[in-house]
N, C-alpha and C positions, 0 to 999 in steps of 0.2 A: 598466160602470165597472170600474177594475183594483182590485186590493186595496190594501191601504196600505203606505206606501212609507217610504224615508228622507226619500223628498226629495215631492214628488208632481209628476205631470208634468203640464203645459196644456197649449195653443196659443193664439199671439194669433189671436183669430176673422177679422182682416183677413190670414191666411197661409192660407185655407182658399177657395181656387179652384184650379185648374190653371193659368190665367197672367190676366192685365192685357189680351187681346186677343180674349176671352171676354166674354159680357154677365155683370154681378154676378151673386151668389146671393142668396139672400133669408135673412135670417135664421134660418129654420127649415132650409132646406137644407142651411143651413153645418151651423148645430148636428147636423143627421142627420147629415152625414159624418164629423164630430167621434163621435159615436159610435160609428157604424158601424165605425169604425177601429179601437176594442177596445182605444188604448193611452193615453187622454189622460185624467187623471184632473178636467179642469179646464178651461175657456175663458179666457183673458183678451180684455177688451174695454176699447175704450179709447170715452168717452162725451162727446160735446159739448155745449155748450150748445143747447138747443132740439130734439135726438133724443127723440123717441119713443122710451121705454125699454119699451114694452105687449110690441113685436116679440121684443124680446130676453128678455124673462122670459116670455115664453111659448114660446118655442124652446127655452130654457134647460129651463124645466120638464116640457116635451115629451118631450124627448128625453134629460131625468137627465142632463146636462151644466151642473153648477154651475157661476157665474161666479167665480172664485175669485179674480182682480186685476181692477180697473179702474184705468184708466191716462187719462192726458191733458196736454198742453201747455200752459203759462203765460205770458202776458204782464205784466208788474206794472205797475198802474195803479191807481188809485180801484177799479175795478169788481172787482179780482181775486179778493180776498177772499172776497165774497159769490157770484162764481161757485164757486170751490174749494168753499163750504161747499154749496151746493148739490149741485154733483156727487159729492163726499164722501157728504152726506147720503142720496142715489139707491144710489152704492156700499152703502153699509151697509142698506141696506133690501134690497139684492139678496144680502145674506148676506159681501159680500168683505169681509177683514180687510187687506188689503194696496191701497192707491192711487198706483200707480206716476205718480212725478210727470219733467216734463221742463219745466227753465224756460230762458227764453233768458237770451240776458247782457244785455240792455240793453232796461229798461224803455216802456210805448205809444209815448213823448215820445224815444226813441232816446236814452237818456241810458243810461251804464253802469253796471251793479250793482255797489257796493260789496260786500265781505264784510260789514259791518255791515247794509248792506240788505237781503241774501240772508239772515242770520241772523236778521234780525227778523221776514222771512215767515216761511220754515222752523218758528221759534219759533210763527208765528199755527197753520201745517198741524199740527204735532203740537197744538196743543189743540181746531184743531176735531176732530182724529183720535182723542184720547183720548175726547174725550166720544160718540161716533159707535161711538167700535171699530174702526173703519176707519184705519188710522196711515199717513202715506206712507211712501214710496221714493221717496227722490231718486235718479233717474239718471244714470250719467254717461255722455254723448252727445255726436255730433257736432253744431255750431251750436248748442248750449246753453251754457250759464255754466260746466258743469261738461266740457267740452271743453279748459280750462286745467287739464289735471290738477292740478298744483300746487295750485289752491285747495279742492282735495275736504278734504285736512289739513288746511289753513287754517281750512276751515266746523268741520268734527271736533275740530279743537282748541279754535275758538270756545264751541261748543254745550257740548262738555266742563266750560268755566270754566262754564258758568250751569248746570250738571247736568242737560242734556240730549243724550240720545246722537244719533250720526248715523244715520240708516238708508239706507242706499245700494241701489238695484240695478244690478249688475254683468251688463256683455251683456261679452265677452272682445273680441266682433267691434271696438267701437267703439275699441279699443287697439292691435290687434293689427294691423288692415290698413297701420297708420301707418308699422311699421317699414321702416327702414331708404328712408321717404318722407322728403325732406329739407322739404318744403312741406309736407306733414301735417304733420309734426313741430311745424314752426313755427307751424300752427294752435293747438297743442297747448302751447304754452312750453316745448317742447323740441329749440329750434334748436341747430344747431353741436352736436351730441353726436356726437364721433368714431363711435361704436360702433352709430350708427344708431337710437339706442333703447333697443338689445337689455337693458342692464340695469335698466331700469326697465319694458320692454312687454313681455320676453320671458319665457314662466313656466320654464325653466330657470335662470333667475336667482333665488338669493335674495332681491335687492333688488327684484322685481317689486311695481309699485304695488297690484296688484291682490292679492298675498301682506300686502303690510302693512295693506290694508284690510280684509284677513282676520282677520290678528292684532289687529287691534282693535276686532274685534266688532263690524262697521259694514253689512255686507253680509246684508242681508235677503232678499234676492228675487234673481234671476237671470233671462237671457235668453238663450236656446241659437240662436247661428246659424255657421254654419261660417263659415271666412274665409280669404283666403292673402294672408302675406306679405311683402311688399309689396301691396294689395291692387292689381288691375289697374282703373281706370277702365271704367264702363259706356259705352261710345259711343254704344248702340241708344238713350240717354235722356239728356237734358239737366240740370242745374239751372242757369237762367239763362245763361250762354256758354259752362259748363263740361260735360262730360260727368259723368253720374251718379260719384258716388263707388262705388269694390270695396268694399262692405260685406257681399259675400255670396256665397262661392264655393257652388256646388254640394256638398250631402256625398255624393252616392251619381253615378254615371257620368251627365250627361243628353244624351242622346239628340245624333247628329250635328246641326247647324245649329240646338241650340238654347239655346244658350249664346254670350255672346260672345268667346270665349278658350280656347285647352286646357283641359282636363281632366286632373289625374293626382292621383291618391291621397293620394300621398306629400305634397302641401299642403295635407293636411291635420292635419298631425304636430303642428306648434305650438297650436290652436286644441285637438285632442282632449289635448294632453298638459294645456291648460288647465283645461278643464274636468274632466278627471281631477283635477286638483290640489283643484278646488272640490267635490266628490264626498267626495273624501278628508278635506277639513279637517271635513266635516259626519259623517262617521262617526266623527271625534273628537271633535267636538262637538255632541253630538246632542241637548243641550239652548238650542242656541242659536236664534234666532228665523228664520232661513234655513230655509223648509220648502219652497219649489214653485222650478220654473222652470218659462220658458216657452219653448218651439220658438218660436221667431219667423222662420222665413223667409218673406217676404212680398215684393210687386210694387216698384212705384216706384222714382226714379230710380236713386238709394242704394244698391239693394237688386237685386231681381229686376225689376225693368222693362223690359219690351219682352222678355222672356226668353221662353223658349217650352217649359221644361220644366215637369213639373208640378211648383208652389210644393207643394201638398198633402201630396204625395209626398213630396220634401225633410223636411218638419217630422215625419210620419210615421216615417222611415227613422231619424230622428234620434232619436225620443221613446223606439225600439225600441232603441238604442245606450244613451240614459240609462238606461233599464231594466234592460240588460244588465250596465252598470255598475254600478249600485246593490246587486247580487248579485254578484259579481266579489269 
C-alpha cells in the first residue's frame, strides 16, 4: 500500500483484467494484482443484490486492499429502499464510507422521476447513510437521471432549502465525450448550443458545470478515466442498434489493432487539463470531503469492450499520473 495522500487513489475492481476476451478473474486474483501494482491505495467495488460478499472480503483481506467505495445502480420501486439499505449496510460492514450511487430517470413502472421524487429518495440514502457511516455519491452518468445535467442544480438547490447538501461523484469522462456531439448534447439538455458545449463541458471555461459543482461543495468522490473530444463511437460493441458509446479513449499508446480508432496524445489535453483542475481545487480545499478517486477504465460497450489492450494497464498508467500530480 502507498503512503497517504491528498487525494487516495483506487481502482474499480471490474477495470482489473487485461480485456473482455479473456476468461474472468477471481476475486482474489484481481485483488493480488491490485496489489501487486504498488500504486492503488483502494479497490472500489460495485455490489449486487444476492453476491456473495465471503469472496471479496477475503481477497480484500488477503491481499491489504481495503474496499474503500461501494457502488451500484437504482431502480425506484417499492423494493428499492430496503435493497439500498441493505447494500449500504454490507458497504459499511466492509469498512467503505462512500456508496457511489447511479439512479436511472424513470422508475420499475417506466414513469419519469420528478425532482421532488429524486429528492425524496436522495433524502431516504442520506439517513440510511448517516446512520451506517456509509453516505452516498450521487453520480452523474450517462442513461441515469443525472445525464440531464441541468437537474444536478436543481437536486442541489432542492436539498439546500431542507438543509441537506448534495454529494455528487464527478467521472470528467461522462461530460467531456459529449462535446461538440450535437446528439449527446441533446441527451444531455444541451441542444442547439452554437459553441458545442464548450462553455459549460469544457474545463477551460469558467462557466464549466463541473467548476460550479466544485464551488459548491458538492463533489465528494471522483472517477478517472481518459476521454477524447468528441468521443468517437465503439463499433467492436453494441448497445441495442447502436454502437457502444467513446467513453474511453486510451491514456498511454495501445498496441496496433488494439483499439478501435487512432491514437494520439494530444487528446488527451482536455480530460488531463480537467482533472488537474479537480486536483487543484482539493489542495485549496483540503478540508473538504473529496478524499479518493477511482481509475475506472473498464470493458463493456461504453467503455473498453471488444478492445484488446490491457484495461489493467490503462488504470495503472493513470493512478501513476494522479500520483504524480498530487506532488507536482
Amino acid at each position: 500500500m502507498t503512503g497517504k495522500r491528498l487525494m487516495a487513489i483506487g481502482i474499480n475492481i471490474d477495470g482489473v483484467l487485461e480485456h473482455d476476451g479473456l476468461p474472468a478473474l477471481s476475486f482474489d486474483e484481481r485483488f493480488a494484482r491490485v496489489a501487486n501494482a504498488g500504486v492503488f491505495d483502494y479497490a472500489e467495488v460495485n455490489l449486487w443484490p444476492g453476491d456473495d460478499v465471503l469472496p471479496v472480503i477475503r481477497a480484500s483481506e488477503g491481499h491489504g486492499v481495503p474496499i474503500g467505495v461501494m457502488g451500484g445502480i437504482f431502480c425506484l420501486g417499492d423494493d428499492t429502499l430496503p435493497e439500498y439499505a441493505a447494500r449500504n449496510g454490507a458497504a459499511a460492514a466492509l469498512g467503505c464510507r462512500v456508496f457511489n450511487c447511479q439512479v436511472f430517470a424513470r422508475d420499475q413502472t417506466g414513469v419519469a422521476l420528478t425532482l421532488q421524487r429524486m429528492g425524496e429518495f436522495y433524502l431516504r440514502l442520506m439517513e440510511i447513510g448517516v446512520r451506517s457511516g456509509c453516505l452516498p455519491s450521487l453520480e452523474v452518468h450517462v442513461d441515469m437521471w443525472t445525464e440531464q445535467f441541468g437537474r444536478v442544480a436543481e437536486l442541489g438547490d432542492w436539498l439546500e432549502r431542507r438543509g441537506v447538501p448534495l454529494r455528487l461523484t464527478l467521472d470528467h469522462s461522462h461530460l467531456l465525450f459529449k462535446l461538440g456531439d450535437q446528439e449527446e448534447l441533446a441527451l444531455c439538455g444541451l441542444a442547439g448550443l452554437d459553441d458545442g458545449g464548450h462553455a459549460l463541458l469544457h474545463p477551460d471555461s469558467a462557466t464549466s458545470l463541473y467548476a460550479q459543482w466544485l464551488a459548491r461543495g458538492w463533489v465528494v468522490h471522483a472517477h478517472a478515466r481518459s476521454v477524447q473530444s468528441p468521443g468517437v463511437p465503439n463499433p467492436w460493441m453494441r448497445r441495442g442498434e447502436l454502437a457502444g458509446r467513446g467513453i474511453q479513449y486510451p491514456f498511454t499508446a495501445p498496441a496496433p489493432g488494439s483499439y478501435h480508432g487512432p491514437w494520439d496524445e494530444s487528446e488527451l489535453a482536455p480530460w488531463k487539463l480537467a482533472v488537474t483542475q479537480l486536483l487543484d481545487w482539493k489542495k485549496a480545499h483540503r478540508g473538504s470531503p473529496l478524499a479518493q478517486i477511482s481509475c475506472e477504465f473498464i470493458p463493456f460497450a461504453d467503455y473498453g469492450g471488444a478492445s484488446r489492450y490491457s484495461i489493467l494497464e490503462q488504470n495503472v498508467a493513470c493512478a501513476r499520473w494522479l500520483a504524480q500530480l498530487q506532488h507536482a
